[in-house]
Steps between C-alpha positions, in 0.01 A plus 500: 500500500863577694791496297799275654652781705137584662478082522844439624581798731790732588609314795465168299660658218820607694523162710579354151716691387730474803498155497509468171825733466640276825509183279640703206793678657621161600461355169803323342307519146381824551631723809793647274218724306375658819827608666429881536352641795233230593269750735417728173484162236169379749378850497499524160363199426212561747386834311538296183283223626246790666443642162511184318270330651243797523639715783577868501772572248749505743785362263471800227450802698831371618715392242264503210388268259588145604693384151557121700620324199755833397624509862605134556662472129839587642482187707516160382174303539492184389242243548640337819542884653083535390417132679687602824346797448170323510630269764562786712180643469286255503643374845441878634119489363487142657605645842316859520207290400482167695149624625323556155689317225275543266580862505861430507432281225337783246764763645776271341372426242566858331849437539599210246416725231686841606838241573455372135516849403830578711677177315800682274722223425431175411 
């Protein structure tokens, strides 16, 4: 059986993430937490995603291990920052994957979970 990088592709992979970082950057919720340089935030997040979801361990050999809850703890994430979060993503998925959304569907679905997990402040 293909994990969900094999499943979902590189291309596919990196199609959401630029349009998923396009609704984010513009975010009045959310934008604020990703004003650094916005070319290496989407590469980052792709090798995260890569490994993540099954893919060569892109993310590590880079900047080792992934610590996602330690590294956003600085920033304020609240549960309206996790739902436009969501929001975000969810309209990315929708887009990348207007041709199988079943796919799409599963794909998003590990995402609720990992934004709980990012929630600091309630």
């Amino acid at each position: 059986m293909k994990n969900f990088y094999e499943r979902i592709g590189e291309r596919r992979l990196e199609l959401v993430v630029r349009e998923f970082y396009k609704k984010v950057f513009i975010s009045p919720v959310i934008g604020h937490l990703f004003a650094n340089d916005h070319q290496l935030i989407q590469e980052k997040q792709i090798k995260f995603l890569t490994q993540f979801l099954g893919g060569p361990d892109l993310y590590s050999r880079e900047y080792g291990h992934p610590k996602m809850r330690m590294r956003h703890l600085p920033h304020r994430i609240d549960d309206q920052a996790k739902e436009e979060w969501l929001r975000c993503m969810r309209a990315a998925i929708d887009t990348v994957f207007a041709d199988d959304l079943e796919l799409g569907n599963s794909f998003y679905s590990i995402f609720p979970p990992i934004a709980n997990h990012m929630v600091n402040t309630h």
